[in-house]
C-alpha positions as a Python dict, from the first residue, in 0.01 Angstrom:
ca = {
    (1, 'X'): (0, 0, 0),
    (2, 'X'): (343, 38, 108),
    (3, 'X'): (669, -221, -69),
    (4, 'X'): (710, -547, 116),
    (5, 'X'): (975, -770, 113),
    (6, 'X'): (1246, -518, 124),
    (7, 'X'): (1574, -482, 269),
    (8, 'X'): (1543, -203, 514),
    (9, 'X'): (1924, -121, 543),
    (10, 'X'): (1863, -54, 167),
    (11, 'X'): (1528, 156, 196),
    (12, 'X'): (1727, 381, 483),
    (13, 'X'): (2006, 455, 229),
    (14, 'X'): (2018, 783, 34),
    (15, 'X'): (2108, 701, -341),
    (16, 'X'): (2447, 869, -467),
    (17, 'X'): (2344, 1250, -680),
    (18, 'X'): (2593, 1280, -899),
    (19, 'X'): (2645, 1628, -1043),
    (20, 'X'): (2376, 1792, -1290),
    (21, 'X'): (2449, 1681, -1662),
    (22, 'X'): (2447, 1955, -1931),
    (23, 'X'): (2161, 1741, -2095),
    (24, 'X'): (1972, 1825, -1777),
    (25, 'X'): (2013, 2215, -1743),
    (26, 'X'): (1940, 2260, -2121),
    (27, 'X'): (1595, 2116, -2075),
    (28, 'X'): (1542, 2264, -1738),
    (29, 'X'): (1597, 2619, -1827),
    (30, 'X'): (1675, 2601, -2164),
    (31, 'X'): (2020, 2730, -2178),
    (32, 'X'): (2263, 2618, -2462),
    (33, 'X'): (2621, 2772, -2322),
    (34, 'X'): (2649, 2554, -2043),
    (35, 'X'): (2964, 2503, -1867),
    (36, 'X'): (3036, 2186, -1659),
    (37, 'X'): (3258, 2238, -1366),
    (38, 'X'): (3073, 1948, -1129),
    (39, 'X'): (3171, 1600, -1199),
    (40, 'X'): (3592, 1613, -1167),
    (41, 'X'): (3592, 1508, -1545),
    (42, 'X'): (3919, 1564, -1713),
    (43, 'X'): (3817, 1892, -1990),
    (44, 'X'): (4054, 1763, -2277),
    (45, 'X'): (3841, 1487, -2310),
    (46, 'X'): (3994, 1206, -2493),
    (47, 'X'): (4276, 1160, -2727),
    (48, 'X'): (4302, 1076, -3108),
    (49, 'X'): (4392, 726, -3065),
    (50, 'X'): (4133, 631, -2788),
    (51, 'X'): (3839, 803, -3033),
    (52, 'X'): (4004, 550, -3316),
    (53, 'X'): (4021, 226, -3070),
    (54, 'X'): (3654, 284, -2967),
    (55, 'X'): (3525, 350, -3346),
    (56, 'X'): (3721, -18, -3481),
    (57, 'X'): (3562, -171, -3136),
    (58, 'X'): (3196, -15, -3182),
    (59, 'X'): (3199, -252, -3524),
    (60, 'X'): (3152, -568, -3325),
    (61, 'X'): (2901, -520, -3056),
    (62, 'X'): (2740, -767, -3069),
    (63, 'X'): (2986, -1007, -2914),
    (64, 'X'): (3039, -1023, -2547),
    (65, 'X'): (3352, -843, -2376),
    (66, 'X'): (3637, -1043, -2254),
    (67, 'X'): (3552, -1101, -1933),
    (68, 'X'): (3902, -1169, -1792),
    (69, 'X'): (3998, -860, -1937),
    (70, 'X'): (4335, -985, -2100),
    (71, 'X'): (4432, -690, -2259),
    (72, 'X'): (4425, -473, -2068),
    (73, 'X'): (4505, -619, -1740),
    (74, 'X'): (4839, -710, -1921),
    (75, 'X'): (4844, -332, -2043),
    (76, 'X'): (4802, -253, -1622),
    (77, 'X'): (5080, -513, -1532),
    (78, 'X'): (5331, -369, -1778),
    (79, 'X'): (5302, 1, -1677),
    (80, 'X'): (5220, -88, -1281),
    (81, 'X'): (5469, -316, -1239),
    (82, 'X'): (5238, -603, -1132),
    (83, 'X'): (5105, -933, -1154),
    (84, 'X'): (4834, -985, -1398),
    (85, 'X'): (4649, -1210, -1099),
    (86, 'X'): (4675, -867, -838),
    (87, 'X'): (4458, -681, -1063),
    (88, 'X'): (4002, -674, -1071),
    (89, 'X'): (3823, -457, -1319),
    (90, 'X'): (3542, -287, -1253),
    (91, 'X'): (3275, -75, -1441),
    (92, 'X'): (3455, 233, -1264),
    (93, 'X'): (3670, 236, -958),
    (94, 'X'): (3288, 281, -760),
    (95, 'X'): (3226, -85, -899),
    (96, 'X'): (3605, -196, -745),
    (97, 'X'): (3498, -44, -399),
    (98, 'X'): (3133, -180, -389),
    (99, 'X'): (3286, -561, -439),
    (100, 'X'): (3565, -488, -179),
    (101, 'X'): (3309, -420, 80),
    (102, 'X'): (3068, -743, -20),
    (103, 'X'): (3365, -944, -23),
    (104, 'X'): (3456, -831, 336),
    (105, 'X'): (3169, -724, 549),
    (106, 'X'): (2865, -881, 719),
    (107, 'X'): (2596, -758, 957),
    (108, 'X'): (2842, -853, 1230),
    (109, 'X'): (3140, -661, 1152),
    (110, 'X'): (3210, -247, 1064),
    (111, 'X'): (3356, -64, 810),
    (112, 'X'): (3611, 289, 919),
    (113, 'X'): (3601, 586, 709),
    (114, 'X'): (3718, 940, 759),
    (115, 'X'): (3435, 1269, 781),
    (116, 'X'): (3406, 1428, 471),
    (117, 'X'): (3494, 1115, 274),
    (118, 'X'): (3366, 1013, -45),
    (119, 'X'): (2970, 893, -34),
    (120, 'X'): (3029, 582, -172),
    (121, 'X'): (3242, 427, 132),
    (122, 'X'): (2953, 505, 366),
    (123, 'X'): (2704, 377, 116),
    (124, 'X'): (2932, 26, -7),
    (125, 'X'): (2943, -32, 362),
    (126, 'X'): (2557, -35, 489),
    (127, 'X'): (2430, -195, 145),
    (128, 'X'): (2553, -530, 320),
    (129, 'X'): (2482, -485, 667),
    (130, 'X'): (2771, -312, 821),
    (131, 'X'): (2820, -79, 1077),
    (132, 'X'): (2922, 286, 955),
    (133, 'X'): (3249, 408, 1177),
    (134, 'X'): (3295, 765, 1044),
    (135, 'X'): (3613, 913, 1223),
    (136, 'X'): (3613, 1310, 1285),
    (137, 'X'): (3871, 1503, 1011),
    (138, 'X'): (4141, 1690, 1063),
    (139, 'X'): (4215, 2030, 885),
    (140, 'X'): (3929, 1847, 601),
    (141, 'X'): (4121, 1555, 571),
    (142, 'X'): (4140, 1223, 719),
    (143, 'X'): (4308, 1158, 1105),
    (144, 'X'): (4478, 831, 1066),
    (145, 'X'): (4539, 781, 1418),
    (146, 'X'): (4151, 856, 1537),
    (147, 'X'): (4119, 595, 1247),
    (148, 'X'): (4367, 325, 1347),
    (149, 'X'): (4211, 381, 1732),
    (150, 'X'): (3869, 332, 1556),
    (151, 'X'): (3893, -24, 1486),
    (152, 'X'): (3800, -295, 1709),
    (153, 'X'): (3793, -658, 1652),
    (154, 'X'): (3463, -612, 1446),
    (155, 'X'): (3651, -411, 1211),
    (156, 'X'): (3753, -537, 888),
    (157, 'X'): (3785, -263, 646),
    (158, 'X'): (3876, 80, 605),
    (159, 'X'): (3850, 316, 337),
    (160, 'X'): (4088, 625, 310),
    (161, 'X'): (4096, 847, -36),
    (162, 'X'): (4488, 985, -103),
    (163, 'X'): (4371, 1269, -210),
    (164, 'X'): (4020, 1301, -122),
    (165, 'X'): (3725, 1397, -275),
    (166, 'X'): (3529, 1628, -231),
    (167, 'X'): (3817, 1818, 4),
    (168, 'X'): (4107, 1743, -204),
    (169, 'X'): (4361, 1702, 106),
    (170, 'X'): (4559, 1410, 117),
    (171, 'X'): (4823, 1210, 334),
    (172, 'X'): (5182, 1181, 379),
    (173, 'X'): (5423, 907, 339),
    (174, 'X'): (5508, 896, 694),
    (175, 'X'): (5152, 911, 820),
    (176, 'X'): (5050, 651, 629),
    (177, 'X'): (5300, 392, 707),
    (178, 'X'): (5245, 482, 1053),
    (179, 'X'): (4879, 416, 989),
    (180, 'X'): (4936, 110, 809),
    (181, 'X'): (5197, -23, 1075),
    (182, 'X'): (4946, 11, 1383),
    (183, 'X'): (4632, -175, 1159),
    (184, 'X'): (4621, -499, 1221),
    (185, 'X'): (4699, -737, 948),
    (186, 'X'): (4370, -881, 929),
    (187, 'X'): (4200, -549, 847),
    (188, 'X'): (4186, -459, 478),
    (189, 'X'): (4280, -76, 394),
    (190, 'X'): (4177, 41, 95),
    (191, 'X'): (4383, 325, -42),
    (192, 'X'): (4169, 482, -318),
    (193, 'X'): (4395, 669, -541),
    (194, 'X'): (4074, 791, -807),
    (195, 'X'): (4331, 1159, -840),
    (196, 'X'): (4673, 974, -829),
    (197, 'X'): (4796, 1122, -1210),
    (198, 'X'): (4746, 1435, -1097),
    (199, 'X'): (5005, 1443, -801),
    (200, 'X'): (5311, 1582, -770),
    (201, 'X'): (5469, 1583, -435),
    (202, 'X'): (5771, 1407, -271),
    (203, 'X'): (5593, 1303, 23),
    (204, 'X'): (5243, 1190, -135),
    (205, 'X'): (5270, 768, -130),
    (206, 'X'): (5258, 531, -393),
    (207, 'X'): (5019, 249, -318),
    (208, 'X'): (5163, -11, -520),
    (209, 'X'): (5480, 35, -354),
    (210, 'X'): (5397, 19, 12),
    (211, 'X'): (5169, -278, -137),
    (212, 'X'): (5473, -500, -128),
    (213, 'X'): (5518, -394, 265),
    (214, 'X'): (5173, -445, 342),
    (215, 'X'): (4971, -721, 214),
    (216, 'X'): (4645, -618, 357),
    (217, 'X'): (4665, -268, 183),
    (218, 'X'): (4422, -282, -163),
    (219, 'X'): (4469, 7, -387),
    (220, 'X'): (4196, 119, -647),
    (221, 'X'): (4305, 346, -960),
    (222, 'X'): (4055, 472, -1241),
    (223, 'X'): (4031, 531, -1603),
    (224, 'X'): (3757, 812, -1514),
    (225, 'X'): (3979, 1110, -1427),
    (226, 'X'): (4306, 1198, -1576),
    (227, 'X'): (4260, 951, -1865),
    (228, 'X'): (3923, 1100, -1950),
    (229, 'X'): (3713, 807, -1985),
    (230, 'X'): (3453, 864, -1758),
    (231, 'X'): (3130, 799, -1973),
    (232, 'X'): (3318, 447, -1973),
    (233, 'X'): (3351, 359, -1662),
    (234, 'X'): (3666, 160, -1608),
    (235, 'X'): (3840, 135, -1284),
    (236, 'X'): (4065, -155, -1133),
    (237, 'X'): (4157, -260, -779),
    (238, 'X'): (4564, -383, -742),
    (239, 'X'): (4620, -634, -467),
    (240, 'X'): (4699, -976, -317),
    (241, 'X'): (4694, -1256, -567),
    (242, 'X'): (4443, -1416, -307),
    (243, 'X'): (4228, -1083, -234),
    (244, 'X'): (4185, -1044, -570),
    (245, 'X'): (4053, -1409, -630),
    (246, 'X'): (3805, -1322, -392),
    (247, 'X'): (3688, -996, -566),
    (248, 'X'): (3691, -1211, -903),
    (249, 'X'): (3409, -1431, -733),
    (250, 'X'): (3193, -1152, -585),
    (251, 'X'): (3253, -974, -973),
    (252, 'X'): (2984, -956, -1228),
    (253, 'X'): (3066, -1122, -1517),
    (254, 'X'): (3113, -890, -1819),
    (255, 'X'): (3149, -582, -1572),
    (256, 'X'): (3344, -388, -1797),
    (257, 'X'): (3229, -324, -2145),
    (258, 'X'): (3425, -374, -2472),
    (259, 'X'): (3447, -28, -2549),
    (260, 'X'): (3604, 66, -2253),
    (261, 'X'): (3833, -217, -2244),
    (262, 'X'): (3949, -99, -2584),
    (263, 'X'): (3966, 251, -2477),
    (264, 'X'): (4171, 218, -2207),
    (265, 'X'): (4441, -31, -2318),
    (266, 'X'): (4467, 273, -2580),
    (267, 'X'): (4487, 548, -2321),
    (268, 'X'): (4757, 375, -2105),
    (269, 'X'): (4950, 403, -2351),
    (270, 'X'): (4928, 729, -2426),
    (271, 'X'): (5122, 887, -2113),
    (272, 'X'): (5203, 1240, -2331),
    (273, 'X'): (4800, 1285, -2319),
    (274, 'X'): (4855, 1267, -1936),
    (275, 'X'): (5133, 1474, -1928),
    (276, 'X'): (4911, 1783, -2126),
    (277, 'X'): (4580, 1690, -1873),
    (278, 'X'): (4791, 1723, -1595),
    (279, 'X'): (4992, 2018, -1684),
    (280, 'X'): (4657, 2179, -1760),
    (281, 'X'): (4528, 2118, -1467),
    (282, 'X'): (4793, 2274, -1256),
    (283, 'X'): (4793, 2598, -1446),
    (284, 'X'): (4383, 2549, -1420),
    (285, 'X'): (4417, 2499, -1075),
    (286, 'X'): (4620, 2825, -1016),
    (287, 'X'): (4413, 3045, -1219),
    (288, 'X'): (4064, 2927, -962),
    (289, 'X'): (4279, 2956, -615),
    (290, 'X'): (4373, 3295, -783),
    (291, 'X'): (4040, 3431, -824),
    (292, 'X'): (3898, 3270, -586),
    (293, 'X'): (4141, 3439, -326),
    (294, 'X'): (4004, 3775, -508),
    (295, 'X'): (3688, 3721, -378),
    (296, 'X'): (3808, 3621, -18),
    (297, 'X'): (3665, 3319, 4),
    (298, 'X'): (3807, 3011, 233),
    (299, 'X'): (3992, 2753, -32),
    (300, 'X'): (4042, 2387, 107),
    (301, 'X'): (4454, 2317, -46),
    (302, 'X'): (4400, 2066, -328),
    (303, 'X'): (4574, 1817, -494),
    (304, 'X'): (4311, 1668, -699),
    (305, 'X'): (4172, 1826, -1012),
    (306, 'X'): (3928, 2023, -800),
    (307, 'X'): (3899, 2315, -502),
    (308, 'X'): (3646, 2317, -261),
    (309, 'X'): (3584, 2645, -124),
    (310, 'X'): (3349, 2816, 114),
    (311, 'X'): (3085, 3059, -16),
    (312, 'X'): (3037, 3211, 318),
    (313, 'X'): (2634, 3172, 290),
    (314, 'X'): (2355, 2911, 183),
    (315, 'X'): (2573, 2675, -61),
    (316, 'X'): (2234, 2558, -223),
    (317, 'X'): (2139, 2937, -329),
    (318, 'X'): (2504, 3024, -461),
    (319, 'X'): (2448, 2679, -703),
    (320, 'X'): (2110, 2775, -804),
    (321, 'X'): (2190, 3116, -918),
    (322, 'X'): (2510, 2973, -1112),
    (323, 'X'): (2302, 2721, -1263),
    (324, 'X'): (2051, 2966, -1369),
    (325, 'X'): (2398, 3150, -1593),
    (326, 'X'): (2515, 2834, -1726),
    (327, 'X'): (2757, 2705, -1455),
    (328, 'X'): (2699, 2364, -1300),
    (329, 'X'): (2937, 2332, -952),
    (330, 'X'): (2872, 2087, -687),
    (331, 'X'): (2748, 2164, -355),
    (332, 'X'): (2920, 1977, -89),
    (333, 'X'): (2655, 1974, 203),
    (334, 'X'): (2589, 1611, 211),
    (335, 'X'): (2945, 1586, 280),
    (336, 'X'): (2902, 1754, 605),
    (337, 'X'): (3061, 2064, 458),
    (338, 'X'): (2735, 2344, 446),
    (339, 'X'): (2794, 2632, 298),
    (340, 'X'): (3070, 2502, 89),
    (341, 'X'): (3119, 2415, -346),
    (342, 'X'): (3326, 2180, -512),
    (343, 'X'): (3438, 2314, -817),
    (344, 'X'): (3609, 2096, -1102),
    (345, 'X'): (3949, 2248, -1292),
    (346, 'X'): (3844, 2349, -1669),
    (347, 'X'): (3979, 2461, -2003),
    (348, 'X'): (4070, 2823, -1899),
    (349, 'X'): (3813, 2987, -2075),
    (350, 'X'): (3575, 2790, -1890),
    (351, 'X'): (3754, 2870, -1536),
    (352, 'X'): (3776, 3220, -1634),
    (353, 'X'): (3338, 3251, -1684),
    (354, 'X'): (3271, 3064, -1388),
    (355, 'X'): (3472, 3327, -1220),
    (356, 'X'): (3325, 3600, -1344),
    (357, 'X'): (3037, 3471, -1300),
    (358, 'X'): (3044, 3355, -913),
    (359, 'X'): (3155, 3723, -858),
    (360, 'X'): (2817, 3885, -987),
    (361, 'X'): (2684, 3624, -842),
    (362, 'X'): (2847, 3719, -473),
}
């Protein structure tokens, strides 16, 4: 007999695969030096002083979180720059993006994202009834004006990743303020900025700034990438005192977890441990777009802490045969990008196996 009573939009929907955990090989195959290149995970892991605030935390448990978050949405408005009332935690930014799409959308209206965006837009935006828009890319990235001519008055929100993930492009000042400037006001665009730490250009945006321009403009940061606290799961969303009232309704309570509130109050303020993550990853980043140029292969420009690159034949095989030596990667066919692998920036040694082993592998 066959489930009744169910939602069908949510029966249609393909649940999120997130990459392969080490746990998962080693039982699988039984392999003991694994290395992890899938999940965008920053490979310095966590600093001194976050292990020490989650150890004093652990030793009270059994009290509830505080759900307003005090802490450390004063710890955001001191380094941001904004008002305690712009900001809504979430257990990860995905939990911050989820609410922003039940808070806006209804079986009557549509959501806009860009081809080869990140799974969770598409997915946030049919778990409550919406229509899907997904706009063609450009060059792997997102066209804002085939977006901005996307929306019609059923539109209400759009989702656009500066940089992306899994293609790691990203857009410019000027396009986006041109983007943001034909939008009407009434649509909300949310800038997700999962990568931000780990840019460096003079003509990548700052959210929070163009925030003050545009009040329709939500902007979603995370604890899960540069600051290394992804097992966590602590992400935010920064915008209008009366947007994020609404999120605060729509928000479960206790969302975000004691430990991870104590974690990352500690790891905001520990900007030198950014500093080394991201100056890793740039050399990291170097030494894979080196070899992977070696091999000839197609490399997608990144700014994240990630390369997606083109493996010139069945994606799926190329991952198999890596997993079978120890390497987890992430194959980005789901993405609409067949044939190509996403692979996360490591410690060097780690970049330097998974080179040498795609290339017996090739």
């Amino acid at each position: 007999m066959g489930l009744v009573n169910i939602n069908s939009t949510i029966a249609g929907l393909n649940p999120y695969k997130p990459g392969k955990p080490i746990e998962e090989l080693s039982r699988e195959l039984g392999l003991t030096n694994i290395v992890k290149l899938a999940s965008n995970e920053n490979p310095l892991g966590v600093s001194a002083q976050v292990k020490e605030a989650i150890d004093k935390t652990s030793k009270d448990l059994t009290r509830y979180p505080d759900g307003s978050g005090f802490a450390l949405k004063r710890g955001l408005s001191d380094r941001l720059g904004v008002d305690p009332v712009q900001l809504t935690l979430g257990n990860g930014s995905n939990d911050v993006l989820d609410l922003i799409a039940r808070a806006t959308l209804d079986n009557e209206s549509e959501g806009v994202i860009s081809e080869h965006g990140f799974v969770v837009y598409g997915l946030a935006i049919r778990c409550v009834g919406g229509d899907l828009i997904t706009v063609p890319a450009k060059s792997f990235g997102c066209d804002l004006e085939a977006m901005a001519q996307a929306v019609t008055e059923r539109t209400k929100v759009i989702y656009i990743a500066n940089p992306n993930n899994p293609t790691g492009t990203w857009v410019r000042q000027n396009e986006l303020c041109a983007f943001l400037d034909s939008v009407p006001s009434s649509v909300w665009v949310v800038l997700d900025e999962a990568y931000f730490e780990y840019v460096d250009l003079p003509d990548y945006p700052d959210g929070l700034l163009l925030q003050k321009r545009y009040p329709n403009l939500v902007v979603t940061r995370t604890f899960s990438k540069a600051y290394g606290l992804a097992g966590l799961r602590v992400g935010y969303a920064i915008s209008s005192p009366e947007f994020a009232d609404i999120l605060n309704r729509v928000r479960q309570p206790f969302n975000v977890n004691s430990l991870a509130l104590a974690a990352a109050v500690v790891a905001l303020q520990d900007q030198e441990f950014i500093e080394t993550s991201v100056e890793l990853n740039q050399v990291g980043m170097q030494q894979i777009c080196d070899g992977l140029n070696t091999l000839s292969l197609e490399i997608i420009p990144s700014v994240g802490n990630f390369v997606s690159f083109n493996t010139d034949r069945s994606e799926s095989e190329v991952y198999q045969q890596l997993l079978e030596r120890g390497i987890i990667v992430r194959p980005i066919s789901e993405y609409g990008l067949p044939g190509f692998i996403r692979v996360t920036v490591g410690l060097e040694a780690e970049n330097s196996r998974f080179l040498e082993v795609l290339s017996e592998v090739l």
